[in-house]
C-alpha positions in Angstrom: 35.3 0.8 0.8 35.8 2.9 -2.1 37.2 0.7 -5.1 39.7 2.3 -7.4 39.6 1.4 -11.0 41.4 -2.3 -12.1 40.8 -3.1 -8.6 40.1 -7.2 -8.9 37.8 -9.1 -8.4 38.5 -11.1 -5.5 38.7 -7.3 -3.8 35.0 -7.2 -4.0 34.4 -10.3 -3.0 36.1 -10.1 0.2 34.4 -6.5 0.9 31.3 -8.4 0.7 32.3 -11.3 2.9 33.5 -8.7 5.6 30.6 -6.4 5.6 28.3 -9.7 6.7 31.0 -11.0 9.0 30.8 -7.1 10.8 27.6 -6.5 10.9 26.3 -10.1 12.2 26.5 -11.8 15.7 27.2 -15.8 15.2 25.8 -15.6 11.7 22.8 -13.2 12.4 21.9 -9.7 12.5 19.9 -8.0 14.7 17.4 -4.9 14.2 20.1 -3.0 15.1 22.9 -4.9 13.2 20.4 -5.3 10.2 20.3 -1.6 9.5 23.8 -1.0 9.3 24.2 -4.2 7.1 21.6 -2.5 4.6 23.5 0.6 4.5 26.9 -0.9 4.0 25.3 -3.2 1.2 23.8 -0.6 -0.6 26.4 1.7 -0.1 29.1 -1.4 -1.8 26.7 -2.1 -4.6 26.3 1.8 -5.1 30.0 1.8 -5.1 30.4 -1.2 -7.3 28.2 0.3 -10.1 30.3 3.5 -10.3 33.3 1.5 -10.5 32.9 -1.7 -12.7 30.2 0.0 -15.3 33.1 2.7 -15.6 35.6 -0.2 -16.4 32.7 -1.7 -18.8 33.1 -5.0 -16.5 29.3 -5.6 -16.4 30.2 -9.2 -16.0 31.8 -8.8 -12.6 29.5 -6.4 -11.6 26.2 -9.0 -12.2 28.8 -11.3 -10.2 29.5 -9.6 -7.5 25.9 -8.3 -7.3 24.3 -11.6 -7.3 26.9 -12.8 -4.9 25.7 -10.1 -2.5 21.8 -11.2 -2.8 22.6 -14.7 -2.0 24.8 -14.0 1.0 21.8 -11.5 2.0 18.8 -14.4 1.4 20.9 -16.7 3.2 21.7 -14.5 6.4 19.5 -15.1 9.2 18.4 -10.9 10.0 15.7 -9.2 11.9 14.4 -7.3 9.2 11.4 -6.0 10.8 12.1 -2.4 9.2 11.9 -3.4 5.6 15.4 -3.5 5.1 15.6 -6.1 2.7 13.4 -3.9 0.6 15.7 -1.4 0.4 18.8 -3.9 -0.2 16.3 -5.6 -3.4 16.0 -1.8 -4.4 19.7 -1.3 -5.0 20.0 -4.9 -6.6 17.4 -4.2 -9.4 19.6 -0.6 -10.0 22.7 -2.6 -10.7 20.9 -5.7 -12.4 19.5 -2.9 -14.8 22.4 -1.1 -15.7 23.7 -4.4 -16.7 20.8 -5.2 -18.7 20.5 -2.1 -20.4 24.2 -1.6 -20.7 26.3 -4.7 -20.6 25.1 -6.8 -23.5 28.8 -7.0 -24.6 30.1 -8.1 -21.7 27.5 -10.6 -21.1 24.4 -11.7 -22.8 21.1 -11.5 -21.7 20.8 -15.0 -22.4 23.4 -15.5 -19.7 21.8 -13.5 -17.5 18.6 -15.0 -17.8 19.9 -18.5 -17.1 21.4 -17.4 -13.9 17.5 -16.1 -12.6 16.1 -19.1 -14.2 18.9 -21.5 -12.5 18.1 -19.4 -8.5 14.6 -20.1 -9.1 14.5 -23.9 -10.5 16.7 -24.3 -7.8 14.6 -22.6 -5.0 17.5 -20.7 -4.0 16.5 -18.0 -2.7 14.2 -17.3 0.6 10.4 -17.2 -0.4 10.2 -13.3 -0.2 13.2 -12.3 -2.0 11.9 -15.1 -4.6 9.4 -12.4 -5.5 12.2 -9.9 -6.4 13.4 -11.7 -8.9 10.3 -12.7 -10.7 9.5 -8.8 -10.9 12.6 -8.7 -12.4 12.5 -11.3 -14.7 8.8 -10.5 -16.0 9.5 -7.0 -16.6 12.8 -8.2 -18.8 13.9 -10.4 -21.4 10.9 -10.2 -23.8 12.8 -11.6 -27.0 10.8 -14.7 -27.9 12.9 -17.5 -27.2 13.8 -15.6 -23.7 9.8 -16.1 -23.1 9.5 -19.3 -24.1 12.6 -19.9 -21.8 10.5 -18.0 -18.8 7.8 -20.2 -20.1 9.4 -23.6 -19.6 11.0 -22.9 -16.2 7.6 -21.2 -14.5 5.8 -25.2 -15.9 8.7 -26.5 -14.2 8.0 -25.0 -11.1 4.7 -25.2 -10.6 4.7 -28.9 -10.9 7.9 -29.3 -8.4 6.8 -31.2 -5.1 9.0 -28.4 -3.7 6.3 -25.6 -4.6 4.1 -24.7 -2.1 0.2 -25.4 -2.7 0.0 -21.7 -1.8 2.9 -20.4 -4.0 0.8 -21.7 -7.0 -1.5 -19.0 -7.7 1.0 -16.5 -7.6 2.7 -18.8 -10.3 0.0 -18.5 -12.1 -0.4 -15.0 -11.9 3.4 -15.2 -13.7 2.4 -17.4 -16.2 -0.6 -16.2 -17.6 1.6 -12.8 -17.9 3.9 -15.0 -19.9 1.6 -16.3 -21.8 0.4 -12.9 -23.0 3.4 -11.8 -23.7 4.3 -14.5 -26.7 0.9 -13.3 -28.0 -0.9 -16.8 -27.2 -4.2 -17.0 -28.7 -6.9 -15.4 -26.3 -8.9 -18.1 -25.9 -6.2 -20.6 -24.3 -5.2 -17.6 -22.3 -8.9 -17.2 -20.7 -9.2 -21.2 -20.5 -5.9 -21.0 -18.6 -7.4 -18.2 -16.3 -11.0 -20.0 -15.9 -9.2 -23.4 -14.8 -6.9 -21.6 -12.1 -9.2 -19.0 -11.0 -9.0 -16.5 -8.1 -9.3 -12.9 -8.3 -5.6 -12.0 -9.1 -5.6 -14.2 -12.1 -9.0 -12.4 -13.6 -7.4 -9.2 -12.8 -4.3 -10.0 -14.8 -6.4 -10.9 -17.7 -8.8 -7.9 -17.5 -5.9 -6.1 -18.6 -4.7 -8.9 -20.9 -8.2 -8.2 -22.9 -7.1 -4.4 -22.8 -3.7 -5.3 -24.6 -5.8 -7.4 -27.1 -8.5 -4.9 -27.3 -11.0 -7.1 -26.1 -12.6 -4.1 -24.1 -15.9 -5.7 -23.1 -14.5 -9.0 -22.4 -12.6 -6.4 -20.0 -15.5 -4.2 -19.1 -17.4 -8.0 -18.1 -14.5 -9.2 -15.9 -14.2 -5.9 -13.8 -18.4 -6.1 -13.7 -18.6 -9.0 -12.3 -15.5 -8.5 -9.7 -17.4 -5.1 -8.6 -20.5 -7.0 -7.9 -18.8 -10.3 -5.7 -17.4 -7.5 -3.9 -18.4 -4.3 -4.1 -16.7 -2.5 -0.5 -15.1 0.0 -1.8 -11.2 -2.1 -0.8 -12.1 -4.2 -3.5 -14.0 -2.6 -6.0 -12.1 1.1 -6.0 -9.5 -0.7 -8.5 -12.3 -2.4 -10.9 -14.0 1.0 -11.0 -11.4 3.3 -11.8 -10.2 0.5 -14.7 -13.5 0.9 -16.2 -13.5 5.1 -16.1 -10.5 4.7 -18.0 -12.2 2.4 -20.5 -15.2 4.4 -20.8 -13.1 7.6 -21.0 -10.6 5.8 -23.5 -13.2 4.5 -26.1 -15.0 8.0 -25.7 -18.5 7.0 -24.3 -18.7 9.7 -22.0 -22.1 9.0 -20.5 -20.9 5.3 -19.3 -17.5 7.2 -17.7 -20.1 9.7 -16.0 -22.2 6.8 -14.1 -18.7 4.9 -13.1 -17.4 7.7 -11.7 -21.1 8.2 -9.6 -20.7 4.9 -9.0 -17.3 5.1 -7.4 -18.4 8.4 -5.6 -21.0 7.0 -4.0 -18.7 4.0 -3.0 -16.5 6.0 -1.3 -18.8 8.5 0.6 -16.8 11.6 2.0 -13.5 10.9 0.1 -12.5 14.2 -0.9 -10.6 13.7 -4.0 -13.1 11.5 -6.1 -16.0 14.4 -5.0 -14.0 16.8 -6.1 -13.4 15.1 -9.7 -17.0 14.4 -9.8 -18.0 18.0 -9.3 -15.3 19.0 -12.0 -18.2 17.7 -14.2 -20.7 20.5 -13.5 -20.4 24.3 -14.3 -20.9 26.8 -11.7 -24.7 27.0 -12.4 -25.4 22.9 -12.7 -23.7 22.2 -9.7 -26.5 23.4 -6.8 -28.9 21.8 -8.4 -26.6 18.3 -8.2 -25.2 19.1 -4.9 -29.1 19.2 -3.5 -29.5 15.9 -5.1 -26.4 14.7 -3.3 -27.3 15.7 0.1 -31.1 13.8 0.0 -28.8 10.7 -1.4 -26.4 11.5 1.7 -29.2 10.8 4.0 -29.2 6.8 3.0 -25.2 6.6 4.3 -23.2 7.3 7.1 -20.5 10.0 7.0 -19.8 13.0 4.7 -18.9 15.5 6.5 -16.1 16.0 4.1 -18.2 17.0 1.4 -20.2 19.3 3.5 -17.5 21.2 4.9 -15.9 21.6 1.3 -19.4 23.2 0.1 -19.0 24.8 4.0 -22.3 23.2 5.1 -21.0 23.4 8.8 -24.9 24.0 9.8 -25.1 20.2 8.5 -22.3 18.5 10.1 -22.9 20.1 13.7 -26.4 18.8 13.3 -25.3 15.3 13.1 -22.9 15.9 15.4 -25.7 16.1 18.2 -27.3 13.2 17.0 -26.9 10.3 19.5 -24.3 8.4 20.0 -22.8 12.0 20.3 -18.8 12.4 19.2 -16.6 15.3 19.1 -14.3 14.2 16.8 -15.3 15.9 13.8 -15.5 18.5 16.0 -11.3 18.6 16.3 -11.3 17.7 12.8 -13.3 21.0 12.0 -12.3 23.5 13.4 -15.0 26.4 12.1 -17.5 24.4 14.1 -16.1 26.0 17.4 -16.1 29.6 15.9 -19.5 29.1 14.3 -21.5 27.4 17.3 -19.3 27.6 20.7 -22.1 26.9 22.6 -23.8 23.8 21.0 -19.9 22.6 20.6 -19.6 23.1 24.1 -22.6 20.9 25.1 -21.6 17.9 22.6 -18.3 17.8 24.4 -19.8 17.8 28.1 -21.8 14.6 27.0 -18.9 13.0 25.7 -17.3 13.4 28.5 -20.1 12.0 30.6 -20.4 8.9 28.1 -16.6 8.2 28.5 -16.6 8.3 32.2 -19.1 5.4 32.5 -16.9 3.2 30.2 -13.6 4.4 31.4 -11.5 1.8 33.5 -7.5 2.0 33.7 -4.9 5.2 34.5 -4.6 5.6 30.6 -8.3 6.2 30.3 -9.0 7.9 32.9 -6.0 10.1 31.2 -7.9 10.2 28.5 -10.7 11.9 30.0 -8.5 14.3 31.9 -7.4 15.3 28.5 -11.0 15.6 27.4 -11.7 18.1 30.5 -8.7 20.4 29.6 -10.6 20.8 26.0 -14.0 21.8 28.0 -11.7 24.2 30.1 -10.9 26.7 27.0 -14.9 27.5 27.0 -16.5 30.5 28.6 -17.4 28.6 32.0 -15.7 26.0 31.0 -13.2 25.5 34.2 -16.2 25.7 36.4 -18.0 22.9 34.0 -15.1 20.7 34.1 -15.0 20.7 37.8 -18.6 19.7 38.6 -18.1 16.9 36.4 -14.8 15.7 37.8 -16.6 15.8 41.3 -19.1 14.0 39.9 -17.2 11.3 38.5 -15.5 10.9 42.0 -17.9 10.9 43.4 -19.8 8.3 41.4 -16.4 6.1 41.5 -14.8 7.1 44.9 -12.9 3.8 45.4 -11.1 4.2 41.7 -7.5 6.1 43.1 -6.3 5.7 39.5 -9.2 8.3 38.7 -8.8 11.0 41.7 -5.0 11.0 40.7 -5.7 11.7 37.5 -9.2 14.4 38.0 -7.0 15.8 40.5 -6.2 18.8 39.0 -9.8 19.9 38.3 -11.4 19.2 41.7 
């Protein structure tokens, strides 16, 4: 529906109620039904914005937007594709045009109560719960609006209706809070220490940031790195103190972070290519020796030896045992530099997969891995001897002839 301007309220209102009504079965909405509800949804509050911030009525249109998120949390849905995602996406479009817009209309302080009313109230489903903190914690920073945010997040977190789980996520929220009316640091990290968890120490690395507390910050993201130091965990604490480093101009400390995180994440290609940008064209041999002898202490990076097109490297570890062609598909100058050491690492892999090899889908596997042998001088004839072979090593496994068929 395409509203016209003066068109009332109730209008809306009745669009909304018959875009649920159409797109549900007995109240709920299938995957299939559940896509089309997203796009009519969007496409009313899309249509809504045009028309009501047009008219100036950003008081209807907060309305009529709110009403469609609590007829979407309450809708039983099959939302498996992330549609309510999307729907939360065009939500936050019209909440902000009537935040940054509609003051005259309606206040933010009436705004606010209406989040701070859903969320007392535990209105909203759990994960759409989280769409409206975002919201709120990215808005209405006046100080009596925080202190407001304050008061209802204590609220909550005591409420025998809060989940034991849902509490460090409050927490998260609160300490943000807390920051934001400029609380003293010290009942900020007291507040922190007594929750704990890794989220909360997180928040307040960056809290010490805002303060300029940098080596309060520069200790938290330390001692995060070192209680978990895979590179999931500690890429984030690494690259926060590069920026540090790099921001309070100690270049030497942002040098041996950044090796740090290199050596982290061996064969990423991005971070070795940053960490060569540190080296002119007649340091970086000398460095790139030193990284290879280092290389020899981990597994992988082949990455970095086929950016420096070191090919003579990566095919030799290739052929070391448990042999794999997959970097072989992954580089293809292998082939075209040594066809016939190539050629051999595939033939055992083939012969390795055919001992563990056990269903129609793997023994289509190793069909496919044949073909790949066939493109090689001699390769047909290879590929045929070993398909007899496996038969006849297996002659009771139909699934297998079926499938070798074509090369015996």
């Amino acid at each position: 529906m395409r509203f016209i301007t003066g068109t009332p309220k109730s209008e809306y209102k009745k669009e909304i109620t018959s875009i649920f009504r159409n797109n549900t079965t007995r109240g709920f909405a299938d995957r299939r039904q559940c896509g089309s509800l997203c796009r009519d949804t969007c496409r009313f509050l899309d249509n809504a914005l045009d028309s009501l911030s047009r008219e100036r009525r950003y008081s209807d249109l907060f309305e009529i937007t709110n009403l469609c998120y609590m007829k979407w949390s309450s809708t039983d849905k099959d939302d498996s594709y992330g549609e309510t995602l999307d729907f939360c996406a065009s939500v936050h479009v019209n909440w902000t045009a009537v935040y940054d817009n509609g003051a005259e209309d309606i206040s933010h302080g009436a705004m606010l109560k209406w989040f701070i009313k859903q969320l007392e109230g535990h209105t909203i489903t759990d994960f759409m719960e989280d769409n409206l903190y975002d919201f709120l914690l990215k808005h209405f920073k006046d100080e009596n609006e925080l202190v407001l945010k304050r008061t209802m997040l204590e609220k909550v977190m005591e409420s025998s209706d809060t989940s034991k789980y849902h509490i460090p996520v409050l927490q998260d929220r609160y300490i943000r809070i807390l920051a934001d009316l400029k609380t003293p640091i010290d009942e900020i990290r007291a507040f922190a220490k007594k929750a704990g968890g890794c989220g909360i120490m997180e928040i307040l690395a960056t809290i010490e940031l805002e303060y300029g507390n940098y080596d309060a910050a520069i200790a938290i993201y330390e001692q995060q790195i070192a209680e978990r130091p895979g590179r999931h965990w500690s890429n984030g604490p690494r690259r926060a103190l590069i920026d540090i480093y790099k921001k309070t101009g100690n270049k030497e400390k942002e040098f041996e972070q950044l090796k740090n995180l290199l050596w982290a994440n061996v064969g990423d290609r991005k971070i070795f290519l940053e960490y060569k940008r540190h080296f002119s064209e007649d340091e970086w041999p000398g460095e790139w020796d030193k990284i290879l002898e280092e290389l020899k202490k981990h597994r992988g990076g082949a990455e970095w030896c086929a950016i420096e097109r070191r090919f003579d490297i990566i095919m030799d570890k290739i052929e070391e045992p448990p042999v794999s062609d997959e970097l072989i598909d992954i580089y293809e100058e292998l082939e075209k530099l040594y066809p016939e050491r190539c050629f051999k690492v595939r033939v055992e892999r083939v012969k390795s997969l055919a001992k563990i090899c056990c269903k129609r889908s793997d023994y289509r596997w190793l069909a496919s891995k044949l073909q790949e042998i066939c493109k090689y001088d001699g390769g047909e004839e290879t590929a045929s001897k070993l398909a007899a072979e496996f038969v006849a090593m297996y002659p009771k496994r139909s699934a297998m002839i079926d499938e070798l068929s074509p090369f015996l």
